[in-house]
TORKOL-4160 file (C-alpha; in steps of 0.2 Angstrom, whole numbers, padded with zeros to 4 digits, m for minus):
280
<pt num="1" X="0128" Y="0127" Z="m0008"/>
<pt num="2" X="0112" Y="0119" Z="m0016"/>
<pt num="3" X="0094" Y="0119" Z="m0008"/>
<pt num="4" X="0087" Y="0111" Z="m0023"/>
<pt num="5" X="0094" Y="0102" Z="m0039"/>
<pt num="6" X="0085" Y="0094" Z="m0055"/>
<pt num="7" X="0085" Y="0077" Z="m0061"/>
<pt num="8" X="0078" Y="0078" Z="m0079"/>
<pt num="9" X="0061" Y="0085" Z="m0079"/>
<pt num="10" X="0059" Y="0085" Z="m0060"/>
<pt num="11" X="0067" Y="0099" Z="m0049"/>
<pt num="12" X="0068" Y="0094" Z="m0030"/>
<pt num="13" X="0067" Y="0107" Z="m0016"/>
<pt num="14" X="0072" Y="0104" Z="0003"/>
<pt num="15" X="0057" Y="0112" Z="0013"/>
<pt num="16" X="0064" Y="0116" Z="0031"/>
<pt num="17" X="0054" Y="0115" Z="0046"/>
<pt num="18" X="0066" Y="0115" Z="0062"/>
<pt num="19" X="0081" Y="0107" Z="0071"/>
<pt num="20" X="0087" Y="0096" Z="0081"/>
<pt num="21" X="0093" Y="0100" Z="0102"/>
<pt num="22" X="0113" Y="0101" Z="0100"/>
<pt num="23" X="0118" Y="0082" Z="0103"/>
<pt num="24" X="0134" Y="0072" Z="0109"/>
<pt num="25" X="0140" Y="0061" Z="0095"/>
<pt num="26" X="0146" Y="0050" Z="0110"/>
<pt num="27" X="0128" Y="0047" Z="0114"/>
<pt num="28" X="0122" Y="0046" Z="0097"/>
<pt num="29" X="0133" Y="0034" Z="0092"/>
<pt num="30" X="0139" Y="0023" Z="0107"/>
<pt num="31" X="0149" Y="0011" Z="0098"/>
<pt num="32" X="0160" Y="0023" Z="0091"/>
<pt num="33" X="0175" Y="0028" Z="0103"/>
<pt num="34" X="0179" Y="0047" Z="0101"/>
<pt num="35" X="0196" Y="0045" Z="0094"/>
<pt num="36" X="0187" Y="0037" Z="0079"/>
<pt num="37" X="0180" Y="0056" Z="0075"/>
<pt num="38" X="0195" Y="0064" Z="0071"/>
<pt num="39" X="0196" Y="0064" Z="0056"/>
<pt num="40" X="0178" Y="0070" Z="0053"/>
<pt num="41" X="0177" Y="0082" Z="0068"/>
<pt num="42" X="0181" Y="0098" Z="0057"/>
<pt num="43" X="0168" Y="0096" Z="0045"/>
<pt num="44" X="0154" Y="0082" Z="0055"/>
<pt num="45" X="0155" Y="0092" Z="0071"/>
<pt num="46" X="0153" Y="0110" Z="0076"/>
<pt num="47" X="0167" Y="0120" Z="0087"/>
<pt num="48" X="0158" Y="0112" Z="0103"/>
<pt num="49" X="0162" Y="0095" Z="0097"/>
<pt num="50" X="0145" Y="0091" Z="0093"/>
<pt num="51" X="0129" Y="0092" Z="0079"/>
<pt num="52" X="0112" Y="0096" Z="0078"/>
<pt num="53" X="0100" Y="0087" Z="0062"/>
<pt num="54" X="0088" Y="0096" Z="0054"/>
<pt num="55" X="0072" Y="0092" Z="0052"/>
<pt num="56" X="0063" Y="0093" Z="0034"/>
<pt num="57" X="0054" Y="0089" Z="0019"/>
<pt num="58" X="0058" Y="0085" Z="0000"/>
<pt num="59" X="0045" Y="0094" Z="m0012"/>
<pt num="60" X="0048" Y="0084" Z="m0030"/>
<pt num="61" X="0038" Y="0094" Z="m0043"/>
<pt num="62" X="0042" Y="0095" Z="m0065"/>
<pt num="63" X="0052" Y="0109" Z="m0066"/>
<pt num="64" X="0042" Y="0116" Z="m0083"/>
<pt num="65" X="0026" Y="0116" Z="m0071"/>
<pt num="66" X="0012" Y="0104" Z="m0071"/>
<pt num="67" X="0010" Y="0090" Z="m0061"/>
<pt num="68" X="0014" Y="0079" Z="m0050"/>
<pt num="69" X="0020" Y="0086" Z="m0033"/>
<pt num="70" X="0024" Y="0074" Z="m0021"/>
<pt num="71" X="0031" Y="0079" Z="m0002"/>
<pt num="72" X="0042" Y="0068" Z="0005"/>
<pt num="73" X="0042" Y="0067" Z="0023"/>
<pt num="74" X="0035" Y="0080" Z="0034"/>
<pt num="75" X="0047" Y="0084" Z="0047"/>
<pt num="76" X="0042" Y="0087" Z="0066"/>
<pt num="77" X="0027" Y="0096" Z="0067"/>
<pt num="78" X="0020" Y="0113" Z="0072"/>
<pt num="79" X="0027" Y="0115" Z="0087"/>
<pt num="80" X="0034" Y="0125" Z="0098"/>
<pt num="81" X="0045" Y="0115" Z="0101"/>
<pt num="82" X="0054" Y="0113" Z="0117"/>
<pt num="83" X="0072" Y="0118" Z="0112"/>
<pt num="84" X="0068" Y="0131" Z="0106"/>
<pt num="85" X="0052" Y="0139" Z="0110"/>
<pt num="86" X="0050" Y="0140" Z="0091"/>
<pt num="87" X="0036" Y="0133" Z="0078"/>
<pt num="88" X="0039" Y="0122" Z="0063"/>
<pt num="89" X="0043" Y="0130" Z="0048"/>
<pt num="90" X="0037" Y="0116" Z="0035"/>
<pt num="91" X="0023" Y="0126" Z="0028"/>
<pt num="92" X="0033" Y="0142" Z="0027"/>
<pt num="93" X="0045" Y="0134" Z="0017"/>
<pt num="94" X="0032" Y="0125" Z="0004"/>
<pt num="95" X="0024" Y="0143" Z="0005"/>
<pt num="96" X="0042" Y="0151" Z="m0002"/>
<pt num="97" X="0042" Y="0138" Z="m0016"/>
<pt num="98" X="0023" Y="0146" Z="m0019"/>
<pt num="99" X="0016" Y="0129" Z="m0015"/>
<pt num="100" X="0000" Y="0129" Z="m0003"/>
<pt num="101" X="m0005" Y="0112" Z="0005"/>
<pt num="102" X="m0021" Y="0105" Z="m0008"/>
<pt num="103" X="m0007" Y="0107" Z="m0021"/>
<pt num="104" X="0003" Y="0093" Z="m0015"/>
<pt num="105" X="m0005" Y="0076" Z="m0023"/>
<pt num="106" X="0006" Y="0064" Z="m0014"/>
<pt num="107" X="0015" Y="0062" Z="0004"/>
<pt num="108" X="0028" Y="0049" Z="0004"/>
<pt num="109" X="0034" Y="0044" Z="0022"/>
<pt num="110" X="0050" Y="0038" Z="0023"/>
<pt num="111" X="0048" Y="0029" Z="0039"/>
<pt num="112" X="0036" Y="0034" Z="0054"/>
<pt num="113" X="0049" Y="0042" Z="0068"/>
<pt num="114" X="0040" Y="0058" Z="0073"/>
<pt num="115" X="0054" Y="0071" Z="0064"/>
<pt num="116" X="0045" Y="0063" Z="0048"/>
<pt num="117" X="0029" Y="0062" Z="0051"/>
<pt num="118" X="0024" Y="0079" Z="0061"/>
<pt num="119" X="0015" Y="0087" Z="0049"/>
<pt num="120" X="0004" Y="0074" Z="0043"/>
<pt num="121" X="m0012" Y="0078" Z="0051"/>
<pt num="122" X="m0018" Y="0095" Z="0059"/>
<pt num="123" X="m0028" Y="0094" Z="0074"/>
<pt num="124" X="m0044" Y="0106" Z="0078"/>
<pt num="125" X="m0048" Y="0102" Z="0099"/>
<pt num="126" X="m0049" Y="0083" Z="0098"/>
<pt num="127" X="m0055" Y="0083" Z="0078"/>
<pt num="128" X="m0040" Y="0078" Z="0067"/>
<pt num="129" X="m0040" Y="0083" Z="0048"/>
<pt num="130" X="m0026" Y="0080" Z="0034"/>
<pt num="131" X="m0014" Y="0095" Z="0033"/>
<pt num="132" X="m0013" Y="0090" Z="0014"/>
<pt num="133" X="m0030" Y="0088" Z="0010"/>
<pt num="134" X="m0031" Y="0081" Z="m0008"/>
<pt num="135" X="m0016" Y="0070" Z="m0006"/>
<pt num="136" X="m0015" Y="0053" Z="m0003"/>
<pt num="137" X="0001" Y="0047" Z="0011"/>
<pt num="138" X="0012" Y="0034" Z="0005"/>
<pt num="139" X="0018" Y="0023" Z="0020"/>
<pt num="140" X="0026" Y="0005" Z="0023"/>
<pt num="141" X="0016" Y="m0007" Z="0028"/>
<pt num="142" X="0030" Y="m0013" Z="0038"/>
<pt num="143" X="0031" Y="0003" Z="0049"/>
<pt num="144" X="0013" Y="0003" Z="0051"/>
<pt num="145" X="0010" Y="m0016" Z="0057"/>
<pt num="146" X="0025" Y="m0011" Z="0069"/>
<pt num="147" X="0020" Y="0004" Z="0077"/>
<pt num="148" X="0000" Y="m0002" Z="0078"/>
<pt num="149" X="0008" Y="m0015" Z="0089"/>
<pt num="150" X="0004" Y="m0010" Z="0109"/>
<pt num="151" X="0020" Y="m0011" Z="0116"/>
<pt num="152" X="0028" Y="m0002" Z="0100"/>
<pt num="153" X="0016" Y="0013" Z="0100"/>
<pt num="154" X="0019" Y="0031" Z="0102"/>
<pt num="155" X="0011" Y="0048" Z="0102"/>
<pt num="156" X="0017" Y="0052" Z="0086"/>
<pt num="157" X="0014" Y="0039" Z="0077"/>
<pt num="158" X="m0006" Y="0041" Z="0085"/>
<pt num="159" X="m0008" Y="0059" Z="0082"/>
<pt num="160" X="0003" Y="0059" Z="0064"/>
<pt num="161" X="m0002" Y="0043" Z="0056"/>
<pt num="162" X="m0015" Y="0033" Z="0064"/>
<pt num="163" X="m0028" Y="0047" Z="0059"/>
<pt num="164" X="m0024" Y="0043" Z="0038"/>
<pt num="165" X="m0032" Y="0028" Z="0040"/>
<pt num="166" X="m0050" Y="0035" Z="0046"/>
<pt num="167" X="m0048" Y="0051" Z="0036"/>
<pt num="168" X="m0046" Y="0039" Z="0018"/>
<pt num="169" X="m0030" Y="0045" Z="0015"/>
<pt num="170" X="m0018" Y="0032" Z="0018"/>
<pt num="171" X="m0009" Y="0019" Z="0005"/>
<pt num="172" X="0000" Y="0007" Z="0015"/>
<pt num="173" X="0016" Y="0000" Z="0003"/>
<pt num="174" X="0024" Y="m0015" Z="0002"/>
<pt num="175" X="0043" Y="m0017" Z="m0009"/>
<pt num="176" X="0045" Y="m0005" Z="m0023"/>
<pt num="177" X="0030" Y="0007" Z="m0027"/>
<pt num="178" X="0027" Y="0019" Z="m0041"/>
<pt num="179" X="0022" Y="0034" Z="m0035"/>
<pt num="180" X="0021" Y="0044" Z="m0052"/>
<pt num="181" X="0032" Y="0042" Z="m0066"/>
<pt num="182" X="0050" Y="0039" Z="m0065"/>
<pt num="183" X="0048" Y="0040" Z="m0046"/>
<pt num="184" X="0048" Y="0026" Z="m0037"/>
<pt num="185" X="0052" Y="0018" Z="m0018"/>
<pt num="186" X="0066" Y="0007" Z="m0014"/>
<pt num="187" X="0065" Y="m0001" Z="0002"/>
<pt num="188" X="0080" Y="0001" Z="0014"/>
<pt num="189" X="0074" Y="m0004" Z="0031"/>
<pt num="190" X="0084" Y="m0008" Z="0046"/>
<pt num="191" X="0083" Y="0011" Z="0053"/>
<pt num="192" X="0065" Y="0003" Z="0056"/>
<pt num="193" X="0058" Y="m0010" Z="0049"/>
<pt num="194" X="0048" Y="m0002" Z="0034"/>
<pt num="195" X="0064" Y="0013" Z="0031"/>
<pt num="196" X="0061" Y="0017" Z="0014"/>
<pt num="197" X="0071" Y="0028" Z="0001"/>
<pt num="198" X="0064" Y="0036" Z="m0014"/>
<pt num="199" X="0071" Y="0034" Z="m0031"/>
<pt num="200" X="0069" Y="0047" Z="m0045"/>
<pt num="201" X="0073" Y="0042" Z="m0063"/>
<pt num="202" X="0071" Y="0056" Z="m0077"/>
<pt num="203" X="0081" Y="0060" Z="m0092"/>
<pt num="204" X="0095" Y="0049" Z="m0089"/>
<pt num="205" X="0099" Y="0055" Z="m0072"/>
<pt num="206" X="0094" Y="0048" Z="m0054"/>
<pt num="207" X="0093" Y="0054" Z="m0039"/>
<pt num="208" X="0089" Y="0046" Z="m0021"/>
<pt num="209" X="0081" Y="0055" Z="m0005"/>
<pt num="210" X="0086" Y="0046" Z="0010"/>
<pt num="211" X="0077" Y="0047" Z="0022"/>
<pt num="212" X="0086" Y="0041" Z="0038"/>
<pt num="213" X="0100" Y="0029" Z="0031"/>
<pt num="214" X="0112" Y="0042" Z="0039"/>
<pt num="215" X="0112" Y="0054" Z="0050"/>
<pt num="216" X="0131" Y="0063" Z="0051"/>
<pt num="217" X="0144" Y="0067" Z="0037"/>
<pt num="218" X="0153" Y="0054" Z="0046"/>
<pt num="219" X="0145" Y="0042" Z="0040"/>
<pt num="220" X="0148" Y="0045" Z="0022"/>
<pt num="221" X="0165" Y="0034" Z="0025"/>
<pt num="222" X="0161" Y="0025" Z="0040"/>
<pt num="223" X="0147" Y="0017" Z="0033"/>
<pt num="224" X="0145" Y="0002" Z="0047"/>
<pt num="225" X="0141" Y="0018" Z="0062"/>
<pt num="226" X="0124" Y="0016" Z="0069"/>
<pt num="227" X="0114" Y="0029" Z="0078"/>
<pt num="228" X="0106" Y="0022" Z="0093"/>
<pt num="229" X="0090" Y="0026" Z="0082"/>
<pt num="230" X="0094" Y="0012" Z="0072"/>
<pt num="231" X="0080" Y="m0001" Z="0075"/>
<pt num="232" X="0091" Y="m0015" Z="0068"/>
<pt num="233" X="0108" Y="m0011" Z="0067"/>
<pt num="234" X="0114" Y="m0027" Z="0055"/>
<pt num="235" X="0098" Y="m0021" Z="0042"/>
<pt num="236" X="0104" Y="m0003" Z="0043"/>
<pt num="237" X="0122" Y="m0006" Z="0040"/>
<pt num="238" X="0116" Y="m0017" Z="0025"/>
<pt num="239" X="0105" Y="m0005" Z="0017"/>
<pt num="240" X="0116" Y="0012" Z="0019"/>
<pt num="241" X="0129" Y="0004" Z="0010"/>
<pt num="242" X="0120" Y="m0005" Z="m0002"/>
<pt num="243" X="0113" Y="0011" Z="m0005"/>
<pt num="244" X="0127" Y="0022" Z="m0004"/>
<pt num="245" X="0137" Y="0011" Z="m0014"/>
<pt num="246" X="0124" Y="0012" Z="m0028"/>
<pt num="247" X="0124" Y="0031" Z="m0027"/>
<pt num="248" X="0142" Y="0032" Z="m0029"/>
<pt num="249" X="0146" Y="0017" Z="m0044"/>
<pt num="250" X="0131" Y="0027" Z="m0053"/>
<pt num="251" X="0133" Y="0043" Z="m0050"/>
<pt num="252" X="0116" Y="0046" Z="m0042"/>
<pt num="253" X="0112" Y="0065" Z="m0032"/>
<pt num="254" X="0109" Y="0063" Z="m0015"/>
<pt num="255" X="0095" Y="0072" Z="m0007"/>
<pt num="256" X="0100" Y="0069" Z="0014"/>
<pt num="257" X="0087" Y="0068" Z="0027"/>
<pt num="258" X="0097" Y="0077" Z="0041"/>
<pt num="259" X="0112" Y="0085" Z="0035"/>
<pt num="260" X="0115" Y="0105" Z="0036"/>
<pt num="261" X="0104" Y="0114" Z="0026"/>
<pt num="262" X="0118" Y="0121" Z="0010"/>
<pt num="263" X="0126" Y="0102" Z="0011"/>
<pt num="264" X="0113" Y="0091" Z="0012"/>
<pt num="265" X="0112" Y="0087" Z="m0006"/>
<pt num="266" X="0128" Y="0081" Z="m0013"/>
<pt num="267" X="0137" Y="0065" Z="m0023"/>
<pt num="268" X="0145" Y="0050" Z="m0014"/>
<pt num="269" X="0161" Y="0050" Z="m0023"/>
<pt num="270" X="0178" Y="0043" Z="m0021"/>
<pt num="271" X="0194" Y="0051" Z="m0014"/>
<pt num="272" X="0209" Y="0040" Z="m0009"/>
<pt num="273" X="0200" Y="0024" Z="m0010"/>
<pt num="274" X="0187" Y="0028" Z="0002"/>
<pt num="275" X="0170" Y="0036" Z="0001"/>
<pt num="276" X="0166" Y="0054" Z="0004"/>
<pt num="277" X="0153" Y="0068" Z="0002"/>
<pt num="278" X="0155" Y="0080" Z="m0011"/>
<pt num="279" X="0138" Y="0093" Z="m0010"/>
<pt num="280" X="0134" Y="0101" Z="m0025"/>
C-alpha cells in the first residue's frame, strides 16, 4: 500500500498530520439513503458502519534531488485537537522525508476549508509568521474573494490565510496556473468556489491530487454523492466527474485528499462497466 509514487521525474509523498472525529455517512451525505451503501460498506466504511478522513499534505519534489518542492495543502493545524487531545503531525511528517520548512519553495492551496489550510501560518502571542518561510502560497482568487466576504468568514480562514497577504506571501490564481514545470492547477470548483486540483505532467505520465473532489471510496462509483461540505452540489458533481473521468480514459495516478493512509493513491479504472478504485 503506497505512500508515495513517481510521475517521471517527480516523486510525490502524502505527509500526514491528523484525522478526522469518526463520522455517520448518513450525516455526511444526507441524500444518500443507507441501503444505497451496501455495496461499499465493507471496503468505504469501518465495522461501526462509519469513516474518519484524514487530514494531510502532498510534498511534490524531483526524485534525482534538486528543486522544486512544492506542498500541496497543509492539513489542520497544530492542534491539539479536540478529538483527540493530539497535535498535528504535518511537520513530523515533512521532517521523515528529511524536509524542514524554508525548504519548501511553494504552497498550493487546494481550496481554503480549515483541514487544508492549518499549517499556513504560525502564530507567536498575537504576531503571526509564515510556517513556510521562503515560499510563496498559491490560492484561488475565488476562495479568497469568497471567504473575505463578512458573512462568509471564519477563523480559519483569518488565522491561516488572511495573514499571506500582509506577510508578502500570497499569489492569488485565477484558471490554470504554472506552478513550476510540468506542474500545473486545473480548476475543479463546486466543493467551494475556487476548489482547485493540481496536475503533474512529467515523462509521459500524469498524475492528479485532488484535493476535496471526494471524500469516501464510495464515491469512486457514485460519482453524483455530495458531502454536505459541497458548496455547490451541481458544480461539484460536474467537476468530480469531469475529473474522475479524465483520470480514468487516461490513465492518470490519483493522489486522494481524505482516503486512508495505504489507499489513498490509486487508479480510477473500470470493472463491469462502472468505475472503481484500484490503489497502487
Amino acid at each position: 500500500m503506497a505512500t508515495s509514487a513517481s510521475i517521471g521525474r517527480y516523486l510525490i509523498s502524502t505527509v500526514q498530520d491528523h484525522e478526522s472525529p469518526e463520522r455517520d455517512p448518513g450525516q455526511v451525505y444526507k441524500e444518500v439513503p443507507a441501503s444505497a451503501w451496501a455495496p461499499y460498506r465493507s471496503f468505504a466504511l469501518n465495522e461501526n458502519g462509519k469513516y474518519r478522513s484524514q487530514w494531510r499534505g502532498h510534498l511534490i519534489r524531483p526524485a534525482g534531488g534538486g528543486g522544486p518542492y512544492i506542498l500541496v495543502d497543509t492539513g489542520m493545524g497544530p492542534g491539539p485537537h479536540q478529538h483527540t487531545g493530539r497535535n498535528g503531525e504535518l511537520l513530523q511528517s515533512l521532517a521523515a522525508e528529511g524536509v524542514t520548512p524554508p525548504r519548501i519553495d511553494a504552497v498550493v492551496i487546494t481550496h481554503c476549508h480549515g483541514d487544508h489550510i492549518g499549517w499556513n501560518v504560525t502564530w507567536a502571542g498575537d504576531r503571526p509568521a509564515a510556517t513556510f518561510p521562503n515560499a510563496t502560497y498559491y490560492v484561488a482568487a475565488k476562495d479568497w474573494e469568497h471567504y473575505s466576504r463578512p458573512e462568509n468568514s471564519n477563523e480559519a480562514f483569518a488565522r491561516s490565510v488572511r495573514p499571506l497577504k500582509d506577510l508578502g506571501r500570497l499569489k492569488l490564481m485565477e484558471g490554470e496556473i504554472d506552478i513550476a514545470d510540468g506542474i500545473r492547477t486545473l480548476p475543479s470548483n463546486g466543493h467551494t468556489p475556487g476548489h482547485q486540483c493540481v496536475l503533474v505532467r512529467s515523462g509521459g505520465e500524469i498524475g492528479v491530487l485532488t484535493g476535496d473532489l471526494f471524500h469516501n471510496l464510495a464515491q469512486i462509483t457514485e460519482q453524483t454523492w455530495c458531502p454536505v461540505f459541497d458548496w455547490n452540489t451541481a458544480m461539484s458533481r460536474a467537476s468530480r466527474q469531469s475529473v474522475l473521468g479524465r483520470a480514468q480514459k487516461e490513465g492518470w495516478v490519483v493522489f486522494s485528499g481524505h482516503l486512508p493512509a495505504g489507499l489513498s493513491i490509486g487508479r480510477v479504472v473500470l470493472k463491469h462497466g462502472r468505475p472503481e478504485w484500484l490503489h497502487l
